[in-house]
PDB file of the backbone (N, CA, C, O) and the ligand in Angstrom, with CONECT records:
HET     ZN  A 101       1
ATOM      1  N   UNK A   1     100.396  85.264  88.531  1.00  0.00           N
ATOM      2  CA  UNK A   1     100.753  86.567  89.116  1.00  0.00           C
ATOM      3  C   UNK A   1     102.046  87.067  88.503  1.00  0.00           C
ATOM      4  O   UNK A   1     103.056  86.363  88.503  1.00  0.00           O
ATOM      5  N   UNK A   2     102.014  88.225  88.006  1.00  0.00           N
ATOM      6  CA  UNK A   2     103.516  89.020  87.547  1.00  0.00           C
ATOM      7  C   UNK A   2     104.128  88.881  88.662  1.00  0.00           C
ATOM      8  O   UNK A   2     103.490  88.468  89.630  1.00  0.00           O
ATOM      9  N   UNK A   3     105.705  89.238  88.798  1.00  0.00           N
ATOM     10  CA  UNK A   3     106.159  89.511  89.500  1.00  0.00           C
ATOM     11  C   UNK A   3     107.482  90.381  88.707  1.00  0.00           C
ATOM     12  O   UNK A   3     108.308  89.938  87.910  1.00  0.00           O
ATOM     13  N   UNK A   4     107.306  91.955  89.330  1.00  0.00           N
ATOM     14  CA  UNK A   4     108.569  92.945  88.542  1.00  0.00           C
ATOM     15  C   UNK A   4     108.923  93.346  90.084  1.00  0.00           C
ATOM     16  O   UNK A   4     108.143  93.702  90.967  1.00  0.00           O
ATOM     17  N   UNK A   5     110.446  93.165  90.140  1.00  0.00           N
ATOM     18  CA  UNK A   5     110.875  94.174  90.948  1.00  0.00           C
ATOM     19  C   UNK A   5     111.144  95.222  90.595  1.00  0.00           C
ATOM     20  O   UNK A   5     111.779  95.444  89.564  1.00  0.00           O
ATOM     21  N   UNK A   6     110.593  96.339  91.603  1.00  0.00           N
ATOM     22  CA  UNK A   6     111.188  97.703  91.552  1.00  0.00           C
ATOM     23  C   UNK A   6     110.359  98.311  90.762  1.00  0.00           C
ATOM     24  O   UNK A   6     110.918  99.273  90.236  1.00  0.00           O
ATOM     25  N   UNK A   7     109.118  98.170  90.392  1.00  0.00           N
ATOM     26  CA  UNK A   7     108.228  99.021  89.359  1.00  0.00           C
ATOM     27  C   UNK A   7     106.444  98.626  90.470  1.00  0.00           C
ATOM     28  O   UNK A   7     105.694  97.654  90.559  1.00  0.00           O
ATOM     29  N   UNK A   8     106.496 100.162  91.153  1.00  0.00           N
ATOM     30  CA  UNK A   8     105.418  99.992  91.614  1.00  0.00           C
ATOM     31  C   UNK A   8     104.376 100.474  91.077  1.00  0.00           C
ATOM     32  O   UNK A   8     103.415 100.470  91.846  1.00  0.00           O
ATOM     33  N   UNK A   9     104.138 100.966  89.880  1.00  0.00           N
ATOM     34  CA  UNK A   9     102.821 101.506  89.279  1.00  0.00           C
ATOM     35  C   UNK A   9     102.145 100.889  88.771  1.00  0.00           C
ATOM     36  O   UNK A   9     102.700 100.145  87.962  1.00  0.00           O
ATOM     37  N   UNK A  10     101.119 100.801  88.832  1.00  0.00           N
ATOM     38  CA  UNK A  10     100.163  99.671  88.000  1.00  0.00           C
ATOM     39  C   UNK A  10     100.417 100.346  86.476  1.00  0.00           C
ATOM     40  O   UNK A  10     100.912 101.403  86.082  1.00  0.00           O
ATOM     41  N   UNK A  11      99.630  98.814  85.636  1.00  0.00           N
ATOM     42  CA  UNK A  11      99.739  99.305  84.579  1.00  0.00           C
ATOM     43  C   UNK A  11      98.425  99.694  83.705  1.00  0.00           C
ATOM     44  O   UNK A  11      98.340  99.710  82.477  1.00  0.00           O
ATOM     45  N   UNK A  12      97.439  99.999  84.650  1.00  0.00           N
ATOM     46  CA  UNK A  12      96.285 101.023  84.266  1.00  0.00           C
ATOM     47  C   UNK A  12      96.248 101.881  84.870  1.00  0.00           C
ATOM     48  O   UNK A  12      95.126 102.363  85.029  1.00  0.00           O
ATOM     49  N   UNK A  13      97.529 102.622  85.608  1.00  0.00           N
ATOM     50  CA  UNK A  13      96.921 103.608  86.199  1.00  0.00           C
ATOM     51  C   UNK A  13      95.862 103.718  87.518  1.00  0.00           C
ATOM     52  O   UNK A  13      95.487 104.848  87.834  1.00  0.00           O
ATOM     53  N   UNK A  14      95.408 102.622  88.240  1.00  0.00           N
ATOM     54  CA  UNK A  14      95.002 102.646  89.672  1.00  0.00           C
ATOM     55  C   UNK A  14      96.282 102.423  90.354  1.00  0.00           C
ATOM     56  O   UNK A  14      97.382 102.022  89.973  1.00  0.00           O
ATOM     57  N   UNK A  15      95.739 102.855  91.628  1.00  0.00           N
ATOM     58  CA  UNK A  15      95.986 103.191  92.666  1.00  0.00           C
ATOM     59  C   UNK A  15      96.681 101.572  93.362  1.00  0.00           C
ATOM     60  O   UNK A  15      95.886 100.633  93.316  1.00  0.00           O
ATOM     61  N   UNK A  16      97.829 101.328  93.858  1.00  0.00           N
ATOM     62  CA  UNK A  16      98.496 100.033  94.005  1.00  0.00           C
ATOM     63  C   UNK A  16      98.464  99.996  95.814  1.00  0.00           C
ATOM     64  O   UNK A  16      99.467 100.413  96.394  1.00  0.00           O
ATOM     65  N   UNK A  17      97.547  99.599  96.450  1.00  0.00           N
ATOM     66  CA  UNK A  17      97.531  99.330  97.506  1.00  0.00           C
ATOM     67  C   UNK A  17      98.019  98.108  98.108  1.00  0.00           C
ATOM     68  O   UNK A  17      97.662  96.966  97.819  1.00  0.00           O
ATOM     69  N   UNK A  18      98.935  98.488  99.037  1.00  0.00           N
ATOM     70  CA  UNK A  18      99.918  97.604  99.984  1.00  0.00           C
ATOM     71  C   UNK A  18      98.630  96.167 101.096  1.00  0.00           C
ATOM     72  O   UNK A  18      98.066  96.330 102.178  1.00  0.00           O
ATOM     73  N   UNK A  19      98.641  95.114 100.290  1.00  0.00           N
ATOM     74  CA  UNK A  19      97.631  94.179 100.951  1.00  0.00           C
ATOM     75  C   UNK A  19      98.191  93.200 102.118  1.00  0.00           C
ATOM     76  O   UNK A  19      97.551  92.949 103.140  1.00  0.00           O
ATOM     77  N   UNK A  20      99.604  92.631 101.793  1.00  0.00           N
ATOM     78  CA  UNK A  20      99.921  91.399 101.914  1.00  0.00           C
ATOM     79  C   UNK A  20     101.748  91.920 102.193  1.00  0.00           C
ATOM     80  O   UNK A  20     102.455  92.811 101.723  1.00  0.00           O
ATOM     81  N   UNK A  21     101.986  90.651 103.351  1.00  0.00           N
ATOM     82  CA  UNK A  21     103.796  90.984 103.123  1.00  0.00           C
ATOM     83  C   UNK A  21     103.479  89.206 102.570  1.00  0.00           C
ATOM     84  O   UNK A  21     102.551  88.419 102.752  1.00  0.00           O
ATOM     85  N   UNK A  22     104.960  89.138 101.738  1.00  0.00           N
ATOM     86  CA  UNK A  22     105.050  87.629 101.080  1.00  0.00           C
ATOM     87  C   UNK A  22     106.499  87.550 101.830  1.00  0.00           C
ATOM     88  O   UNK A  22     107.229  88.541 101.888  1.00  0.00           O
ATOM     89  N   UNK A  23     106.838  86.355 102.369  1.00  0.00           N
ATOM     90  CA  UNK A  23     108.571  86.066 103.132  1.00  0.00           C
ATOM     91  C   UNK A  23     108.760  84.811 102.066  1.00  0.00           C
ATOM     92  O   UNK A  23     108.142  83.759 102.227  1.00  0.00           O
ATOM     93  N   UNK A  24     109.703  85.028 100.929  1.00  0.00           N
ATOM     94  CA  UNK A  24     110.241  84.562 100.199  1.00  0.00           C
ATOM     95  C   UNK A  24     110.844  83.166 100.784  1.00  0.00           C
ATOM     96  O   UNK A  24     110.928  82.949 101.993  1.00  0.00           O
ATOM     97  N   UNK A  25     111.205  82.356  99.896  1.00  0.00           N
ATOM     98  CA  UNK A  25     112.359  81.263 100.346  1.00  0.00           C
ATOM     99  C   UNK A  25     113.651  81.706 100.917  1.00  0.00           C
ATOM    100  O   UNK A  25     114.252  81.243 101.886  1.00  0.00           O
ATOM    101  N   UNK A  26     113.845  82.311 100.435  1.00  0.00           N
ATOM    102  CA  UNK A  26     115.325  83.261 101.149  1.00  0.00           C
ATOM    103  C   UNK A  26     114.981  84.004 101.697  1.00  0.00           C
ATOM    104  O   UNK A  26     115.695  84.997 101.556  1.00  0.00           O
ATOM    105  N   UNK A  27     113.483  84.283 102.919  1.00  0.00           N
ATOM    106  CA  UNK A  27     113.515  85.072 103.747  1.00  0.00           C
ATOM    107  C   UNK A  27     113.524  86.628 103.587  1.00  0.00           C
ATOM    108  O   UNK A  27     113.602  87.461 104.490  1.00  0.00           O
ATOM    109  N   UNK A  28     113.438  86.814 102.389  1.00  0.00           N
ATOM    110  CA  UNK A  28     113.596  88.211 101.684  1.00  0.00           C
ATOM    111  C   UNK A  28     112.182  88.596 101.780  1.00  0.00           C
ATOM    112  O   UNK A  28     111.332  87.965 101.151  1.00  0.00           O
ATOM    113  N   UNK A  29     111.801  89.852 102.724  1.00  0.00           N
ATOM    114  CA  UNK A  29     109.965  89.959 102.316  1.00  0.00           C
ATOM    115  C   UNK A  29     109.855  90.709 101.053  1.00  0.00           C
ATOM    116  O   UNK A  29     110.670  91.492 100.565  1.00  0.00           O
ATOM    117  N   UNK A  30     108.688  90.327 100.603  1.00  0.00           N
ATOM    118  CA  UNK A  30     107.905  91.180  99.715  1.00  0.00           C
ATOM    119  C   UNK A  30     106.756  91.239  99.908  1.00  0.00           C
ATOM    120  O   UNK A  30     106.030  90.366 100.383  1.00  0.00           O
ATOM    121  N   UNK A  31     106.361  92.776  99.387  1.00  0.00           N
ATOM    122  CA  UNK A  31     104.951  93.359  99.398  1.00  0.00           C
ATOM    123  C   UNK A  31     104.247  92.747  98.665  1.00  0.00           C
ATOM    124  O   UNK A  31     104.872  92.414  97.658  1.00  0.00           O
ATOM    125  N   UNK A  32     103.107  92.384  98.665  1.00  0.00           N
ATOM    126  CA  UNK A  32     101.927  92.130  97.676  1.00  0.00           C
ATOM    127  C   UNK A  32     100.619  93.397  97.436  1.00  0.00           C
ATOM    128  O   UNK A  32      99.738  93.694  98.243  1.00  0.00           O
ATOM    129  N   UNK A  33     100.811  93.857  96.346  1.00  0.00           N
ATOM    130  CA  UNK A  33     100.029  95.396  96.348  1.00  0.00           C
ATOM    131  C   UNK A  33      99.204  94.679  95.034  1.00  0.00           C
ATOM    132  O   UNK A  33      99.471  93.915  94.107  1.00  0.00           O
ATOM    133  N   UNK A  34      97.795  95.575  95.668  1.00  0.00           N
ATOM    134  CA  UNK A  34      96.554  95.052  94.675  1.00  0.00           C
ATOM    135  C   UNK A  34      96.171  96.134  94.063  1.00  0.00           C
ATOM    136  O   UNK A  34      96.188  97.094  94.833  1.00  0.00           O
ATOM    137  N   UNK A  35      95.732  96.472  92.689  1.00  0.00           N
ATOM    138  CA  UNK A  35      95.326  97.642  92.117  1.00  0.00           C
ATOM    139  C   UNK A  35      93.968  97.941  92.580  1.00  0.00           C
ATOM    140  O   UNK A  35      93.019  97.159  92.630  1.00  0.00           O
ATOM    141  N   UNK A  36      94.004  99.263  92.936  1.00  0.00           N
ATOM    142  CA  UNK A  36      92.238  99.736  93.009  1.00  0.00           C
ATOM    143  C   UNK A  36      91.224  99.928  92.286  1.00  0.00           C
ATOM    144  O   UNK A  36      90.056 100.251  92.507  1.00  0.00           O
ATOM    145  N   UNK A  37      92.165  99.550  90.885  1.00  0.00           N
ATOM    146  CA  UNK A  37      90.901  99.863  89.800  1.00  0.00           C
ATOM    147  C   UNK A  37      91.066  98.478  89.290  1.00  0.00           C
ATOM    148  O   UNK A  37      89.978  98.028  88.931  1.00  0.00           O
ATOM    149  N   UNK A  38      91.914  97.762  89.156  1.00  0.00           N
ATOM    150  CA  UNK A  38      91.017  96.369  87.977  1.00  0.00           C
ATOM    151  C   UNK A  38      91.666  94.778  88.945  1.00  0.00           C
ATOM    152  O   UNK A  38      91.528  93.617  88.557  1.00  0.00           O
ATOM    153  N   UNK A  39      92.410  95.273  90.338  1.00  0.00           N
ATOM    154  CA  UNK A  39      92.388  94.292  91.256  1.00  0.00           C
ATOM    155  C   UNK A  39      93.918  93.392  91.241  1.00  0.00           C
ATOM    156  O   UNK A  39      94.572  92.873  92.146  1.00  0.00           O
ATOM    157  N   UNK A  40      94.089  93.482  89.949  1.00  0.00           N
ATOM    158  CA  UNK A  40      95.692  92.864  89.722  1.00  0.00           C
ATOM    159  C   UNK A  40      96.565  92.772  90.693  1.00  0.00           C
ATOM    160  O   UNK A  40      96.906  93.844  91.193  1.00  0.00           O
ATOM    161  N   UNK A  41      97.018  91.838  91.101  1.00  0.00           N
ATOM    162  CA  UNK A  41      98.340  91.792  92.167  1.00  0.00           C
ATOM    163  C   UNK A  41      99.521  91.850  91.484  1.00  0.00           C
ATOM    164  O   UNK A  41      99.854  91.543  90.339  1.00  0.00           O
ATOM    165  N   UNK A  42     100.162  92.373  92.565  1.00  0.00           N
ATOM    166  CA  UNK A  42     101.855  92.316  91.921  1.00  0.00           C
ATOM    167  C   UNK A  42     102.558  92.523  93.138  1.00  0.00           C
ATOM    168  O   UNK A  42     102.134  93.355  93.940  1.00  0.00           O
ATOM    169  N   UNK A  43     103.900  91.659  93.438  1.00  0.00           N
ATOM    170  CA  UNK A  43     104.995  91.222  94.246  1.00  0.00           C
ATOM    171  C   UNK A  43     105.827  92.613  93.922  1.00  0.00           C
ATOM    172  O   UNK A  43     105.779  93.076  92.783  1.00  0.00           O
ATOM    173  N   UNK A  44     106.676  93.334  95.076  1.00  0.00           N
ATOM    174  CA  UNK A  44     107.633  93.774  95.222  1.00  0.00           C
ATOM    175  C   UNK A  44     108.336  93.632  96.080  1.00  0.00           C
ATOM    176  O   UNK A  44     107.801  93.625  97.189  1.00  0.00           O
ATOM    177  N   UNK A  45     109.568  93.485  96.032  1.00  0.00           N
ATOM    178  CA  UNK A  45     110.587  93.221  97.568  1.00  0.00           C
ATOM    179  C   UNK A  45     110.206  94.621  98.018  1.00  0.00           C
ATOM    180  O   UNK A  45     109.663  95.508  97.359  1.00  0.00           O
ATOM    181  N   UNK A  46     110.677  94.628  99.501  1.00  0.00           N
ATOM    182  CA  UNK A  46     110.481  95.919 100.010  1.00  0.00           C
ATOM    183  C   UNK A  46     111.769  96.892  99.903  1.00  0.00           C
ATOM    184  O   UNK A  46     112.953  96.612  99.712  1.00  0.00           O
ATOM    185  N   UNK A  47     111.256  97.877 100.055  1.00  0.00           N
ATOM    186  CA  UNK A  47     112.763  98.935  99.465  1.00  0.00           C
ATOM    187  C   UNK A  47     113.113  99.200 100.979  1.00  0.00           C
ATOM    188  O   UNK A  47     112.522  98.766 101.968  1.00  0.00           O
ATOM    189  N   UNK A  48     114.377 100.137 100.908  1.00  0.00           N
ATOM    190  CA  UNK A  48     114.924 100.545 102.056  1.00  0.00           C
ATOM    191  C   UNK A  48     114.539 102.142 102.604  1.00  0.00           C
ATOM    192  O   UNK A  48     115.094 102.755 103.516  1.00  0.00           O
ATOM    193  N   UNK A  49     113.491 102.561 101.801  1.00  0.00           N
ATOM    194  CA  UNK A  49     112.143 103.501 102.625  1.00  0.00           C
ATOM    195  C   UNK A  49     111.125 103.022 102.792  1.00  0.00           C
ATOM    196  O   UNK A  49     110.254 103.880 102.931  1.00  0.00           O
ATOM    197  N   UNK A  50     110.733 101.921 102.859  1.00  0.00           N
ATOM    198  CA  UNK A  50     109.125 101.750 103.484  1.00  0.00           C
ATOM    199  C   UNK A  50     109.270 101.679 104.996  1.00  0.00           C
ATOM    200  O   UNK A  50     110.103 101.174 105.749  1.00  0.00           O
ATOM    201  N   UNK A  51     108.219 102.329 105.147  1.00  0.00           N
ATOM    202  CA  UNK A  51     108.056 102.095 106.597  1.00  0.00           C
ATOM    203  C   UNK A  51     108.282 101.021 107.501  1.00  0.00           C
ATOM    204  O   UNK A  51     107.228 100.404 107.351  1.00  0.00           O
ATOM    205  N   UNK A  52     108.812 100.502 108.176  1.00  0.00           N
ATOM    206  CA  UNK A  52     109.278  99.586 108.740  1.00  0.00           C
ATOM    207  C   UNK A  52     107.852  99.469 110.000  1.00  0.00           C
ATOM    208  O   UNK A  52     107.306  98.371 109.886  1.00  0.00           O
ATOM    209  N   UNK A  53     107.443 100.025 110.695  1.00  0.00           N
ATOM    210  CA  UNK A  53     106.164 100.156 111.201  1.00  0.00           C
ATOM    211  C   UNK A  53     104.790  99.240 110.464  1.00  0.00           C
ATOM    212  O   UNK A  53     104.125  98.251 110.771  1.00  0.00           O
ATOM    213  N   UNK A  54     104.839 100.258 109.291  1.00  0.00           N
ATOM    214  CA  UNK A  54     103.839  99.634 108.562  1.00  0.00           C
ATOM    215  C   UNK A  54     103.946  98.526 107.851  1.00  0.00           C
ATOM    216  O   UNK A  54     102.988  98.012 107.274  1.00  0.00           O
ATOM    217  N   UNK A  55     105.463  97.943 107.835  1.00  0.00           N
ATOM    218  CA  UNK A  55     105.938  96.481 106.662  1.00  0.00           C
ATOM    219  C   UNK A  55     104.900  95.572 108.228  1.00  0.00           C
ATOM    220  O   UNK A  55     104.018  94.729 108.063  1.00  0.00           O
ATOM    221  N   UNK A  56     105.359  96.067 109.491  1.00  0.00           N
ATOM    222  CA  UNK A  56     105.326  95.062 110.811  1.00  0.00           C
ATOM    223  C   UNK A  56     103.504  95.072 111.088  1.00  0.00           C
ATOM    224  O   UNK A  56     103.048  94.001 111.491  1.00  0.00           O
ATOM    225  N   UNK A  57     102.944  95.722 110.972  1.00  0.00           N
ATOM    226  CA  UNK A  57     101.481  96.019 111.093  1.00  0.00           C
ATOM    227  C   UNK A  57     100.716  95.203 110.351  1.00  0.00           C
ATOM    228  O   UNK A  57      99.735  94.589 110.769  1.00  0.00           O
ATOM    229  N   UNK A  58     101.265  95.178 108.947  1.00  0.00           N
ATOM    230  CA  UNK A  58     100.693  94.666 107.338  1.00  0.00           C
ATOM    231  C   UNK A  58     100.769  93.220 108.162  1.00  0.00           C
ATOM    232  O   UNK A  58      99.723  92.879 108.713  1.00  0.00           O
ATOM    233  N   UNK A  59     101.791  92.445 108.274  1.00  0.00           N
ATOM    234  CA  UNK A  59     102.701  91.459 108.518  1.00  0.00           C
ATOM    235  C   UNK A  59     101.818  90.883 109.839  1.00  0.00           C
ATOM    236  O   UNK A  59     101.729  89.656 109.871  1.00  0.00           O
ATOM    237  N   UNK A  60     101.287  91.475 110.715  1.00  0.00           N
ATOM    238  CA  UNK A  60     101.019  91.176 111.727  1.00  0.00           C
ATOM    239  C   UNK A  60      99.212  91.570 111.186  1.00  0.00           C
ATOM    240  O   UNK A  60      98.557  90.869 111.957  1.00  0.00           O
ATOM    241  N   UNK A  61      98.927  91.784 110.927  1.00  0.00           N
ATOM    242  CA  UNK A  61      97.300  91.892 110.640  1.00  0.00           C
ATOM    243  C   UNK A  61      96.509  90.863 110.837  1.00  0.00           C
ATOM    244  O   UNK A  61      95.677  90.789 111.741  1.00  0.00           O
ATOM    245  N   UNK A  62      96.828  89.669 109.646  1.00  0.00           N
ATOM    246  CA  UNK A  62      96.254  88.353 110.108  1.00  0.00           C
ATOM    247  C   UNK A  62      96.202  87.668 111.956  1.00  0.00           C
ATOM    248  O   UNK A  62      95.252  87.086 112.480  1.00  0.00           O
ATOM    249  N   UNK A  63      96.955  87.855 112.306  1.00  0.00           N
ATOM    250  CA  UNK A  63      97.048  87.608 113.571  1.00  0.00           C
ATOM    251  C   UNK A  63      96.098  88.215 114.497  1.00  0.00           C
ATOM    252  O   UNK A  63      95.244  87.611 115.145  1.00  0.00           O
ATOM    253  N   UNK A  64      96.368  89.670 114.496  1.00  0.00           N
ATOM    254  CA  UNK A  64      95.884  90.660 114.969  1.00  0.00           C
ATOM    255  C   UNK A  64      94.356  90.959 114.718  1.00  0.00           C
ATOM    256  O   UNK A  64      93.673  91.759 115.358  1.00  0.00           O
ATOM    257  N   UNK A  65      93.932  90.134 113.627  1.00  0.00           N
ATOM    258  CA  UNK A  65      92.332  89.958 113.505  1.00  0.00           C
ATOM    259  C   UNK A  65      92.433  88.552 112.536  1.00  0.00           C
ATOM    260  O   UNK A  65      93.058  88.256 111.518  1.00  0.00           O
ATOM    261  N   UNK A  66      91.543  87.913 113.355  1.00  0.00           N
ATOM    262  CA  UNK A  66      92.193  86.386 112.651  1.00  0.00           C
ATOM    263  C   UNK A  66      90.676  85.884 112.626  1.00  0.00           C
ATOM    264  O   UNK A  66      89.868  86.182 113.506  1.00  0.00           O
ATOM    265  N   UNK A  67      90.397  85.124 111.567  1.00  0.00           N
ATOM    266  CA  UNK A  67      89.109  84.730 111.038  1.00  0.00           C
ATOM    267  C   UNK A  67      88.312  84.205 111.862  1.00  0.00           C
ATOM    268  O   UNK A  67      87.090  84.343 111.808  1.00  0.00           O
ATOM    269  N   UNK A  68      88.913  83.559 112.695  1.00  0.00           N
ATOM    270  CA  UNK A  68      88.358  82.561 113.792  1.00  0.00           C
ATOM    271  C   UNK A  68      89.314  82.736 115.086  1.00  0.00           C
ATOM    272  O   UNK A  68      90.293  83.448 115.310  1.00  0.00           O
ATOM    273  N   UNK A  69      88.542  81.696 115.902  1.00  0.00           N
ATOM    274  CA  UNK A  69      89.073  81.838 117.568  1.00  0.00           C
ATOM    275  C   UNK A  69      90.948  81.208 117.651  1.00  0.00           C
ATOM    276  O   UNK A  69      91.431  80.220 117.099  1.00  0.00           O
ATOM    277  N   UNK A  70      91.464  81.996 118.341  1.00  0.00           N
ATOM    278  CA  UNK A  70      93.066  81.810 117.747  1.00  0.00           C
ATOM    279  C   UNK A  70      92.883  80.393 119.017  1.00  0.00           C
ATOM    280  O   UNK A  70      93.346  79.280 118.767  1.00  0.00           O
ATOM    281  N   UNK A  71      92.259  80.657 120.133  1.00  0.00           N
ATOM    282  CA  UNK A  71      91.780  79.659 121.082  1.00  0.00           C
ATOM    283  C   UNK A  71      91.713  78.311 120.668  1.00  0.00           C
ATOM    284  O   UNK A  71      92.154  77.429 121.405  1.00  0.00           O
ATOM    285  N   UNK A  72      91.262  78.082 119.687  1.00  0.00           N
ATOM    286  CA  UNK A  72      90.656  76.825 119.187  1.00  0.00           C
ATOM    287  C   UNK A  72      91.843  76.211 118.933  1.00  0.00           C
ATOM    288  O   UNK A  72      91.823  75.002 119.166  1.00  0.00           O
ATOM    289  N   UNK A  73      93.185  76.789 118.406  1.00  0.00           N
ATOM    290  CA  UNK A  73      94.441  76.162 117.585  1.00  0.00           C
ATOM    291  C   UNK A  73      94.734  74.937 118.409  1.00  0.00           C
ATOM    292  O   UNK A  73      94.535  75.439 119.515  1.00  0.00           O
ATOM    293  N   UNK A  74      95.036  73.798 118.639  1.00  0.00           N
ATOM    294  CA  UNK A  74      95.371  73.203 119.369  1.00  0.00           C
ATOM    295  C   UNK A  74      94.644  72.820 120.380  1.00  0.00           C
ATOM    296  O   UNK A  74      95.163  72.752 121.494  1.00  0.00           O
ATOM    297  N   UNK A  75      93.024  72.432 120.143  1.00  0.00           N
ATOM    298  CA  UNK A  75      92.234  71.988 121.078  1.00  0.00           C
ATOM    299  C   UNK A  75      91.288  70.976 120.014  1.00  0.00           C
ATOM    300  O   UNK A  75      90.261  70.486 120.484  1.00  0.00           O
ATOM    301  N   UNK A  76      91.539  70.779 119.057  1.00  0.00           N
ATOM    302  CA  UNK A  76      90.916  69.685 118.058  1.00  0.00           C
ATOM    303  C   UNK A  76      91.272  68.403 118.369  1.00  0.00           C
ATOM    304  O   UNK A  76      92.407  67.930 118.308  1.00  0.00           O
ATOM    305  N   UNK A  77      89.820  67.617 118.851  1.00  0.00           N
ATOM    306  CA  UNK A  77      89.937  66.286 119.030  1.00  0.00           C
ATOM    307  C   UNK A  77      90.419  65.315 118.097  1.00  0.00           C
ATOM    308  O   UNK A  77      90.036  65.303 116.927  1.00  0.00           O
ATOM    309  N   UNK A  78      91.404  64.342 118.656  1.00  0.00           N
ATOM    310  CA  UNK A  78      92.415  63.481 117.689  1.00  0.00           C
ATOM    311  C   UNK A  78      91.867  63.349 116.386  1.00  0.00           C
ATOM    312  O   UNK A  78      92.349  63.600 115.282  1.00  0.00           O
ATOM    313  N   UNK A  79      90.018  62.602 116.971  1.00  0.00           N
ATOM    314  CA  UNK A  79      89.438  61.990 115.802  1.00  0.00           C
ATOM    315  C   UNK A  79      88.675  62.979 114.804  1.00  0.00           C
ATOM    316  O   UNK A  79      87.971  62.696 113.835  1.00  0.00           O
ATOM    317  N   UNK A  80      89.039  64.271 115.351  1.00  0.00           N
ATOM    318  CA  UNK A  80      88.428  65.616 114.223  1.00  0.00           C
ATOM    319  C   UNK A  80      86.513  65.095 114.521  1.00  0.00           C
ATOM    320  O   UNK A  80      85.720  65.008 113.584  1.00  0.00           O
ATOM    321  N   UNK A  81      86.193  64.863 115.757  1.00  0.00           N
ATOM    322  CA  UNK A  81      84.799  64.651 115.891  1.00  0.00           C
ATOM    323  C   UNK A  81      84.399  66.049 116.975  1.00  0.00           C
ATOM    324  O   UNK A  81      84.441  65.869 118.192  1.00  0.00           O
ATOM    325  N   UNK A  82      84.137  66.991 116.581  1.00  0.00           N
ATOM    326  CA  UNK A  82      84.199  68.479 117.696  1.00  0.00           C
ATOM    327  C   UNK A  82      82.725  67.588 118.574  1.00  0.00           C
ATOM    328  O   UNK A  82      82.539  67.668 119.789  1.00  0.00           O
ATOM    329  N   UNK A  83      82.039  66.972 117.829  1.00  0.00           N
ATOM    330  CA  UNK A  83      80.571  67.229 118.532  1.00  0.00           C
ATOM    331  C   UNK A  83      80.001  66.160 119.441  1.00  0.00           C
ATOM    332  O   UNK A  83      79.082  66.201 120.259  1.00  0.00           O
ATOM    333  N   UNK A  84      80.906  65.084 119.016  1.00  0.00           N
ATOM    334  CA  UNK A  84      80.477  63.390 119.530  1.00  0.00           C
ATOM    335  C   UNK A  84      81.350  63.557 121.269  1.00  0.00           C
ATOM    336  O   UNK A  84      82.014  64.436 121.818  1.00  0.00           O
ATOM    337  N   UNK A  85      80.829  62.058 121.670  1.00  0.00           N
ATOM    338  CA  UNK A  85      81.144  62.083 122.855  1.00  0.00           C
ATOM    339  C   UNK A  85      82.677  61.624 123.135  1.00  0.00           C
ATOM    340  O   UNK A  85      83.116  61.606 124.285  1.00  0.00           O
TER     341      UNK A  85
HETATM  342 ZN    ZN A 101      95.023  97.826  87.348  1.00  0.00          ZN2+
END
């Protein structure tokens, strides 16, 4: 994966849609934006106009629709046997 700060345009010319927040080692977030035309990712820290709404939405998505039952976290039997007695 590239990673440029501060250059959000792709470099074919699609459309760079905001997918992913990334929280750095130093806690610093960055965006992960995917091109609409050939899919490429690329890392940007976030600037001091993005929406702060939408950094928290992005950020909270997984949660907020989560692949599976959030229920289940912490109800797996010791021996990882879901089905036995
Ligand atoms: Zn592209």
């Amino acid at each position: 994966m590239d990673e440029t700060t501060g250059d959000r345009s792709s470099h074919c010319g699609g459309g760079m849609e905001p997918i992913a927040i990334w929280v750095q080692p130093d806690d610093e977030w960055s965006l992960v934006h995917r091109c609409g035309a050939c899919g490429s990712l690329r890392c940007n820290r976030i600037a001091a106009d993005d929406n702060e709404f939408a950094l928290a939405s992005l950020a909270a998505r997984p949660v907020a629709r989560p692949a599976f039952p959030l229920e289940r976290i912490g109800r797996r039997p010791a021996g990882g046997n879901e089905d036995g007695p």
